[in-house]
Structures are given as C-alpha cells and as structure tokens.
C-alpha positions as CSV (number, residue, x, y, z in Angstrom):
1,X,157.3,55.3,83.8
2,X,158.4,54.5,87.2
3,X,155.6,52.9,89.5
4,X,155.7,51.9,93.1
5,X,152.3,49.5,93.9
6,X,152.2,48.9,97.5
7,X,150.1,46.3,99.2
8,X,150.8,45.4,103.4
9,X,148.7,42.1,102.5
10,X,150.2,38.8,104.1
11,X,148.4,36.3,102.6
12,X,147.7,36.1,99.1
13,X,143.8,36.6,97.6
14,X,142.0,38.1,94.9
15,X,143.2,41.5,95.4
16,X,147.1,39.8,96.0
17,X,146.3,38.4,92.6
18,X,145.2,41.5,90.8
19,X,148.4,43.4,92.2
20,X,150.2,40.5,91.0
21,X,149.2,40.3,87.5
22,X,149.1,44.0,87.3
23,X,152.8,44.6,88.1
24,X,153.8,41.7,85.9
25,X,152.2,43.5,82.6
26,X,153.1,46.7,83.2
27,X,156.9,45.4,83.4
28,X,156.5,43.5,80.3
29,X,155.7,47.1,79.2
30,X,158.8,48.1,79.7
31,X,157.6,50.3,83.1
32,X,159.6,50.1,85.7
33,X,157.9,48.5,88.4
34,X,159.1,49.0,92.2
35,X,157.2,46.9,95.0
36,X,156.5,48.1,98.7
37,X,155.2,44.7,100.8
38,X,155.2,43.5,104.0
39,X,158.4,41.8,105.6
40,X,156.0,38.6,106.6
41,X,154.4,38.9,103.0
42,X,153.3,35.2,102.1
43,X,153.2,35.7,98.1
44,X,156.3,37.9,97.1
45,X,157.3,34.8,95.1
46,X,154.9,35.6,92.6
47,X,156.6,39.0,92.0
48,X,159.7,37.1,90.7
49,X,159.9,39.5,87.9
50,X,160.8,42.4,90.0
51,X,164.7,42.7,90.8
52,X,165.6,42.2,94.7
53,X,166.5,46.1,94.5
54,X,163.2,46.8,93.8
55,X,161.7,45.9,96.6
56,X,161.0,47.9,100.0
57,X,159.9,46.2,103.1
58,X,157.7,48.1,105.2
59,X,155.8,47.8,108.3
60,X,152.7,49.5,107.9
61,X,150.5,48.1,111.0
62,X,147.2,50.8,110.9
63,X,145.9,53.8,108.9
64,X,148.1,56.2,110.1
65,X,151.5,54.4,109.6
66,X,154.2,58.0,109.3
67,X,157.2,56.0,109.9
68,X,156.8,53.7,107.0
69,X,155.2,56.7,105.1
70,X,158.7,58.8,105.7
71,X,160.2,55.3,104.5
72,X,157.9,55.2,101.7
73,X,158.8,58.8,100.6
74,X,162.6,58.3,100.9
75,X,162.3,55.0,98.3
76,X,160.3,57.1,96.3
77,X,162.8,60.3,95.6
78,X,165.8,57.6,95.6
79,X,164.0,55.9,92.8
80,X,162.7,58.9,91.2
81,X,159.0,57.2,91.5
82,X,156.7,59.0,88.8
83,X,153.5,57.3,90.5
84,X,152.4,55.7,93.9
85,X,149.9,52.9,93.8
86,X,148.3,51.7,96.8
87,X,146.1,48.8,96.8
88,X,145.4,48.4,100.3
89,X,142.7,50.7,102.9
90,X,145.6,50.1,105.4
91,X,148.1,51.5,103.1
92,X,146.4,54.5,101.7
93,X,147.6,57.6,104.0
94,X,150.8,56.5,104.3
95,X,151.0,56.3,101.1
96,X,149.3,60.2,100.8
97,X,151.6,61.5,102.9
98,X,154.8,59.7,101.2
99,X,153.1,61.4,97.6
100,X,153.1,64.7,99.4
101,X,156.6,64.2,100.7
102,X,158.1,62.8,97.4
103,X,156.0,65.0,95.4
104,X,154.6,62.1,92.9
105,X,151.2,61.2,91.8
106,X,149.1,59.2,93.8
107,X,146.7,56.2,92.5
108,X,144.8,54.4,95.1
109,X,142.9,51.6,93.9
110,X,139.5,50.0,95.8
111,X,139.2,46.3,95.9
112,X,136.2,46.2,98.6
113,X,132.8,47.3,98.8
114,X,133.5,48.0,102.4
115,X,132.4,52.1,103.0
116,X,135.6,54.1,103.2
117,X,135.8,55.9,106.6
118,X,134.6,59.4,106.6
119,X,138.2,61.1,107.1
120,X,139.5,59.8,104.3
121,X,137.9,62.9,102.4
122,X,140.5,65.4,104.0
123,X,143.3,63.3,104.5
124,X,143.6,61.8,101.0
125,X,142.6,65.0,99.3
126,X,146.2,64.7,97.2
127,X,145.0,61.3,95.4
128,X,145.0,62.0,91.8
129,X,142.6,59.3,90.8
130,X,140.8,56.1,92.4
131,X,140.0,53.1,90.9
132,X,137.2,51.1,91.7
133,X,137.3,47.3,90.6
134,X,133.2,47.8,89.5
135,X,130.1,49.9,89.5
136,X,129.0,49.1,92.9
137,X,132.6,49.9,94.6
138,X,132.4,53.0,92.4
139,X,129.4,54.3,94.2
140,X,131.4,53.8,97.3
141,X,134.2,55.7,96.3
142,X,132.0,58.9,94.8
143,X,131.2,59.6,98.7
144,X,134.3,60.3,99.1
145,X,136.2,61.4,96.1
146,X,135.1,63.8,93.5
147,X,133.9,61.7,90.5
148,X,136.4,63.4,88.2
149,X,138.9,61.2,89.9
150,X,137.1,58.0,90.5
151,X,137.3,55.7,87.2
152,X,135.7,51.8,87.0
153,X,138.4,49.5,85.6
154,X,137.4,46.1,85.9
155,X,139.8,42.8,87.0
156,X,140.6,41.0,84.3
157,X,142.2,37.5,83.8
158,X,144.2,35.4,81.2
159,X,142.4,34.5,78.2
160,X,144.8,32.1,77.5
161,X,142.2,29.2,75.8
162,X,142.2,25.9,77.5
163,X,140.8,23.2,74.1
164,X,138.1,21.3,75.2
165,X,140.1,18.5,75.0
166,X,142.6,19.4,77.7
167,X,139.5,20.5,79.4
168,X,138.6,16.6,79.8
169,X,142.0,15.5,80.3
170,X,142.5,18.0,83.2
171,X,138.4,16.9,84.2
172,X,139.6,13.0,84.4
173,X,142.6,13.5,86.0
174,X,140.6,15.7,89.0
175,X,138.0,13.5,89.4
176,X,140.3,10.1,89.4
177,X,142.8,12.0,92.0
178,X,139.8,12.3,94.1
179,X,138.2,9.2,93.8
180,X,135.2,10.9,92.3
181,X,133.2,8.9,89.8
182,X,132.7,10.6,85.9
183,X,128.7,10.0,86.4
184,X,128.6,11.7,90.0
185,X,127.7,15.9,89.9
186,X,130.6,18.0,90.6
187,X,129.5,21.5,92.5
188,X,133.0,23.1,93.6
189,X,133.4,26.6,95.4
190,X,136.7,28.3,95.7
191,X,137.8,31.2,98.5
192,X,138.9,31.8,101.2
193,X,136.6,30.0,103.8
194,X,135.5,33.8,105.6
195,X,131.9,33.9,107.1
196,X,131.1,36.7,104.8
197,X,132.2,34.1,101.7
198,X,128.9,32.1,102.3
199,X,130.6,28.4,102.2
200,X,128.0,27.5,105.2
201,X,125.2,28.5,103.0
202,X,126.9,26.3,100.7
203,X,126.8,23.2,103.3
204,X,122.9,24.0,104.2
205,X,121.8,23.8,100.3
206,X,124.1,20.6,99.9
207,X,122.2,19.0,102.2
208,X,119.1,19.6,99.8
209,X,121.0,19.2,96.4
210,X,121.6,15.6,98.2
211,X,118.2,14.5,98.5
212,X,117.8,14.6,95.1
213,X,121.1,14.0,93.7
214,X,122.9,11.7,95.9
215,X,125.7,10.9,94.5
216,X,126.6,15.0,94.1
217,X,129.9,15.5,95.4
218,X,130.8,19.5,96.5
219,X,134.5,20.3,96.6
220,X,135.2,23.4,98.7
221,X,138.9,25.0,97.8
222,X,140.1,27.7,100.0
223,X,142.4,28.6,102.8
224,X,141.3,29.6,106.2
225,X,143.3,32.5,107.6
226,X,142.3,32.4,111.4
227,X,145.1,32.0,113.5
228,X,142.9,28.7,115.0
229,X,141.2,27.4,111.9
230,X,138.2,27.4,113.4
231,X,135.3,28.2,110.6
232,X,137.3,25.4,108.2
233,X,136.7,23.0,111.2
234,X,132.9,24.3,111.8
235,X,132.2,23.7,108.1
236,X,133.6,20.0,108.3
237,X,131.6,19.5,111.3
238,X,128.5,20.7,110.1
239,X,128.8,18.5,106.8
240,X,129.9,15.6,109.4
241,X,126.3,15.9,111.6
242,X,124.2,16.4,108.6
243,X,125.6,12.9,107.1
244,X,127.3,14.3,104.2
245,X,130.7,13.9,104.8
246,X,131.2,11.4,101.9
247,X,129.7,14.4,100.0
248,X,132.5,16.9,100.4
249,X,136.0,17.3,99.5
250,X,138.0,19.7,101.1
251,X,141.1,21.3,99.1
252,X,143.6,24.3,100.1
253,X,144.1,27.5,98.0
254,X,145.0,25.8,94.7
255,X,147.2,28.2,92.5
256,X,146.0,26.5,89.3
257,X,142.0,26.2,89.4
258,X,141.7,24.7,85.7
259,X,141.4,21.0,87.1
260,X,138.9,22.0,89.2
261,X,136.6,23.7,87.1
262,X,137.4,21.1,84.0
263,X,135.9,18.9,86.6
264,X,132.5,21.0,87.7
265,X,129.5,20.7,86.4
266,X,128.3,23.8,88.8
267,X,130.8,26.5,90.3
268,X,128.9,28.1,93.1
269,X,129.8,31.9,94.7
270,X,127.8,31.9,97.8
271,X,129.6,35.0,99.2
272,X,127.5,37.7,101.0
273,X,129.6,40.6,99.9
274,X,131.5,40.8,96.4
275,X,133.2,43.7,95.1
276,X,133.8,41.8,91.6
277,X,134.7,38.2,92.2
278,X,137.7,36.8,90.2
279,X,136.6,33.1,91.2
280,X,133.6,33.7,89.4
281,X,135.5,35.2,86.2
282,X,137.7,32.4,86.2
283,X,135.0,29.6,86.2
284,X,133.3,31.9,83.5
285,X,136.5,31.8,81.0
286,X,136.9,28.1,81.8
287,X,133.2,27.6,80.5
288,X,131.9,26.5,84.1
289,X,128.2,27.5,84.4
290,X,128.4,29.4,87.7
291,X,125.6,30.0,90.4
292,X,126.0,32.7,92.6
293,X,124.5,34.9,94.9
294,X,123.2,38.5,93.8
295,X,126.3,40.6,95.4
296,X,127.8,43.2,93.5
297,X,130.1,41.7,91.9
298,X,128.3,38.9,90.1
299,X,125.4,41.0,89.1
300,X,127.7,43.2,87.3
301,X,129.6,39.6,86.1
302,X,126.7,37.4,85.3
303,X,124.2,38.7,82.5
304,X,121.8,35.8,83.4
305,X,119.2,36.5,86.1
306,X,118.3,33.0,86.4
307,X,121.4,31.8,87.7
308,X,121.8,34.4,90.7
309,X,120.1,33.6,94.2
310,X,119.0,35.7,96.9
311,X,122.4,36.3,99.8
312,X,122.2,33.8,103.0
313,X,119.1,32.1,101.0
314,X,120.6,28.2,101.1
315,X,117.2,26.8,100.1
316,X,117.2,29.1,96.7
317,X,120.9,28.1,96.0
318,X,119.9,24.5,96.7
319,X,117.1,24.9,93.9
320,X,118.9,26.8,91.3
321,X,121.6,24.0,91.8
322,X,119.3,21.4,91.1
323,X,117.6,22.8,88.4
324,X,120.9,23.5,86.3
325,X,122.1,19.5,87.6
326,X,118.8,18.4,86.2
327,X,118.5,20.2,82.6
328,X,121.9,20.2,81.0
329,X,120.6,21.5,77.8
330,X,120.3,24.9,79.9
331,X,123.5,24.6,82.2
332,X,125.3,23.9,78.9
333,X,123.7,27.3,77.1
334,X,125.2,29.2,80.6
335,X,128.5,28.1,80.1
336,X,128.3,29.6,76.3
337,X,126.8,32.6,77.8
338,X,129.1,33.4,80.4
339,X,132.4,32.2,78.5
340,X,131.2,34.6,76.0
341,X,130.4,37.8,78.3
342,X,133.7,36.8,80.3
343,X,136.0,36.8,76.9
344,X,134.4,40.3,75.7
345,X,134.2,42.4,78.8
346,X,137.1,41.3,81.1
347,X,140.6,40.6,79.5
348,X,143.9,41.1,81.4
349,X,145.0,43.4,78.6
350,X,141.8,45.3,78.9
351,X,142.9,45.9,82.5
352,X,146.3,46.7,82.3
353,X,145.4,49.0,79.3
354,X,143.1,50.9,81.0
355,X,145.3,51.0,84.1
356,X,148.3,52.5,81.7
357,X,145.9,54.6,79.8
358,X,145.2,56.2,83.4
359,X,148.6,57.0,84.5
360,X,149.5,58.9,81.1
361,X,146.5,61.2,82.0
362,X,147.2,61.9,85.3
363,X,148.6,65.4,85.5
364,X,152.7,65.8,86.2
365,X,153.2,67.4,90.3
C-alpha cells in the first residue's frame, strides 16, 4: 500500500512522535511510505527511513492552503498514493481537496481535544475515516463526523523492557550528572513548557512538597517554543523568588527520557488539557508512579483515582505528591499498576495494527 502522512509541524512533540513511529512501522511492513513536511521542519531526521524521493516539501501556512493542496494532489497521482494521512488541523482541507483531486482515500487523524471548527462538516465531507487518539477526542470528532467513520486508536509506545538493573544504572548515572544525591526525592515533568502544560502549577506545589521534603529536587524537561522564551524564563523566576532555585533542574527536550525516569521517584503531568499524554505512557512503561491531573488523557491512562488531582489545583498536586514521597509501600504498588495497564492496553504494535487494519477496510475510490 502506498501512504502519504502529512504533518506542516516544525518542531517536534508528541503528535511529531506518533507520526514518526507510525511511518517507521508501517515501512517495516513493507508499505510504502511517502512524507509531505514543512521545508523549516525541525525533526525530518527522524524520518531517516524514508528515501530523499519520498519526500514533498510543502508550504501549508492556514486552513485553506490550495496551492500546496494542487501540489499535494500532483505527488499523489505521480506516486500512485492509495491513501492520504493528515495529522495536522492545519493540514486537513488541503489535504481534502488534494484526495478529491487525486482521487485516493483520505484518513485524517485527531491528536487534540481542541473542538474542530464548525465548517469542517461540509468541507471534509470526503474523509473516509477519523482517528481519534482517545475517548474524549472521540466525542470531539462525532460532532463533526458521522460515527461510522470516527474510530479510537490509541498511541502506543515501545515495549522494549528496560531490567531493573539498567534501570539503576541509568538512575545513578542521572542523578550523579546532576549533582543530585541518591537519598534526595526526585519529582521530574517532561513537555513542552506551554501555559496549558501546567509546569507553573508544578512550581506552586513544589513550594509545598518543599516544606516537608526539603531536600526534593523537581527536574522540569521540555523545550519552550516562543520566539522569546519567555514562560521558560517566568518559571525560573518564579522558582528563584520563592527560594527554591536549589530545588529545580532545568533540562531541554531529551530524546531519550529512560535516565530520567530511572531517576524519579514521582513523574508528574500537570497539564490542563490532554488529549492522551505519551509523557505519561512513557513514565508508566518505565515503572515511574505518575501523578497527574484529571484531563482526558490520563483518566483514560491511569486506572488509579488516587493518583489524579483536580486541573490548576497546585495545593492537591502538592498533597498527592507528598503522600506517594512519604509511603513507598503505596508509590511502589502504582508503579506495578500502571507498568501493568501501560504493557496490556498500549503497545506500538497495537497501534500500528489497528492503524493497518483501518486502511485495508477503507473502501477503494
């Protein structure tokens, strides 16, 4: 089967990384896989797999992008494309109007929780199906697309098993690189530092977790994508006037997050808004008991109640923090649970099965 996924991203997240290891299963398949990206795209390194002929750069600046949706068509019948994917609400009626125009199949699939505008019912009326990343982006997507065509598939990651052993190798080696004694609490977060990702909730409840656990160090990992840097800056200064700055480390996006959570004794989402939260399935395969706040996404992830919080609630977080710091019996039972939930329910193969499984069914134009 020939697929082109498109994605207009330029910097490289949880949605980047789901169109990422998507495309590289699907060509270890045997699919061929064609890519449509930005030219300032940040992350087409990770799509090494895909041959430089392959690929189509493409300009698509707003919703209604026609000259890179004629360019999009054009690739399309050269290639003989069998399906479009888009991954992006940018992307999605150029993308229609190229799968009119080539007369392929088009997939679109929804990686937000963000309501879809209320045009999109008429002018993506061609889309064969839409994939929602979880339940609650599913309910988003049945206002405006019939549910016949609207089917949950659900991220999935590497189960590749880390031994507990290289788990404390990999722990060590963190905590010595940062000067961070073994006896001192580890509570890490890792995205990108947004408003709406709740890492200043995050600085509020450290200030409590500190009063009772001094010596807690939080490490916050993520990349701020302003052109000015400005809320990285805000956070630091915040942590700086409450006289915690001692307390925090602060990393960039880190493409290999086992280090980090070998190191954790707590991984904390405090995001406002998650669709499905690949952070959170990652700490959950590494066996990091996670706290997070009750968003979509880690309701449908995290089958204990105890460990989710209310959103923008940093007194809550604080206590759930500190309870979990101060009975390990019951932070190591989380870890079990969520390492086992995480193993069962969210596999890469499950994903990319499911996403194959899909495109045999859709109907030939």
């Amino acid at each position: 089967m020939r697929i082109l996924h498109i994605s207009s991203a330029k910097a490289y997240g949880g949605s980047e990384r789901h169109f990422a290891d998507l495309t590289r299963e699907l060509s270890r398949r045997g699919h061929e896989v064609f890519v449509a990206l930005r030219p300032s795209c940040e992350w087409q390194d990770r799509l090494a797999f895909v041959s430089p002929e392959r690929f189509l750069h493409i300009s698509i600046r707003n919703s209604f992008g026609m000259f890179s949706a004629r360019r999009i068509a054009s690739f399309a019948e050269k290639n003989g494309i069998d399906i479009i994917h888009a991954h992006i609400a940018r992307d999605y009626i150029a993308a229609s109007v190229a799968a009119r125009s080539a007369k392929t199949r088009l997939v679109l699939t929804r990686h937000v929780l963000q309501p879809m505008k209320s045009f999109h019912r008429f002018a993506l009326r061609n889309v064969d199906a839409a994939i929602a990343v979880s339940s609650s982006v599913r309910d988003q997507l049945e206002r405006v697309f019939p549910p016949g065509k609207v089917h949950v598939i659900s991220n999935g990651v590497d189960l590749a098993a880390t031994s507990e052993e290289e788990r404390r190798v990999l722990g060590r080696e963190f905590r010595d690189f940062h000067s961070i004694p073994m006896d001192c609490p580890v509570v890490s977060t890792l995205g990108e530092l947004r408003v709406v990702k709740g890492q200043r909730d995050l600085v509020l409840a450290a200030n409590e977790v500190i009063k009772r656990q001094p010596n807690c160090r939080f490490v916050v990992a993520g990349v701020d994508n302003t052109i000015d840097k400005s809320f990285r800056r805000e956070l630091k200064r915040l942590a700086r006037v409450l006289g915690m700055e001692a307390n925090f480390i602060w990393l960039d996006w880190l493409s290999d997050t086992r280090p980090l959570l070998a190191a954790s004794d707590i991984f904390v989402s405090p995001s406002h808004s998650e669709s499905f939260g690949l952070a959170i399935l990652d700490a959950m395969i590494a066996g990091c008991p996670v706290v997070a706040t009750m968003t979509g996404g880690a309701i449908e992830l995290i089958p204990d109640a105890k460990a989710l919080v209310p959103i923008k609630d940093p007194l809550s977080l604080a206590d759930t923090i500190l309870w979990y710091l101060e009975h390990p019996d019951d932070r190591h039972e989380l870890a079990h649970d969520l390492h086992a939930a995480a193993t069962e329910r969210f596999s890469l193969t499950r994903m990319v099965d499911s996403t194959e499984n899909l495109y045999e069914t859709l109907p030939k134009k």
